[in-house]
C-alpha positions, -999 to +999 in steps of 0.1 A: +308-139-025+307-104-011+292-101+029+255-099+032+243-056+036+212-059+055+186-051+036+203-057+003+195-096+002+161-110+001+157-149-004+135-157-030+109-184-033+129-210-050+155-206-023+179-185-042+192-154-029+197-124-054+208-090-041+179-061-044+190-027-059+189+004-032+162+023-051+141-011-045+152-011-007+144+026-005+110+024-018+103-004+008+108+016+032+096+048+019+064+031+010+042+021+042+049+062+050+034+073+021+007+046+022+003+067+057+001+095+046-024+087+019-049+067+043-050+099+061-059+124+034-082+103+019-100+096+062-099+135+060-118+134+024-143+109+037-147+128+063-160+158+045-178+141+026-197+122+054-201+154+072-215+172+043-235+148+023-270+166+023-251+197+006-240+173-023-267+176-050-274+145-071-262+116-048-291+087-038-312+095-008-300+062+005-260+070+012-256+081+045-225+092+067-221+055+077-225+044+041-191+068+032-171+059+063-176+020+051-163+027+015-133+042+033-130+014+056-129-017+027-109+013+004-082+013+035-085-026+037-076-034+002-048-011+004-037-025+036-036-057+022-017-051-005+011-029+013+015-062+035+016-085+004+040-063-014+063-045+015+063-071+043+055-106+021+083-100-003+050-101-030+045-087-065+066-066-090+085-048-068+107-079-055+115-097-087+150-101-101+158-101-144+163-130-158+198-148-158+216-144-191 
């Protein structure tokens, strides 16, 4: 067996190991930055939107700026939980190796 790269080897849940392609290692660690970057452009929308929601025609009467600032808050949640379950839990698609042949 060739020696362990850091970063390269991942246990699975059955207790096997299997060795994870760079391009899958990269995107792990590209990932939480551009989750980052995208919580932040999307606070900036809210934001805007929050600030400005009398000038929107059409919307309810009953949204208000704390009504937008909440939708970004359980948006940013759910995205939060799912960069944990798939970055730092080892969860979903992104950490699953092909089938033996």
């Amino acid at each position: 067996m060739d020696p362990v790269t850091p970063g390269l080897w991942r246990a699975r849940r059955r207790g096997q190991n299997h060795r994870m392609s760079p391009i899958r290692v990269a995107a792990g660690r590209l990932l939480p930055w551009l989750f980052a970057l995208y919580a932040a452009a999307t606070l900036l929308h809210f934001a805007h939107n929050g600030h400005y929601l009398a000038r929107y025609p059409n919307l309810p009467a009953s949204w208000s700026g704390a009504s937008v600032y909440a939708a970004w808050g359980a948006e940013a949640a759910a995205g939060t939980l799912l960069l944990i379950n798939v970055v730092m839990l080892g969860g979903g698609a992104t950490t699953r190796s092909p089938r033996p042949s």
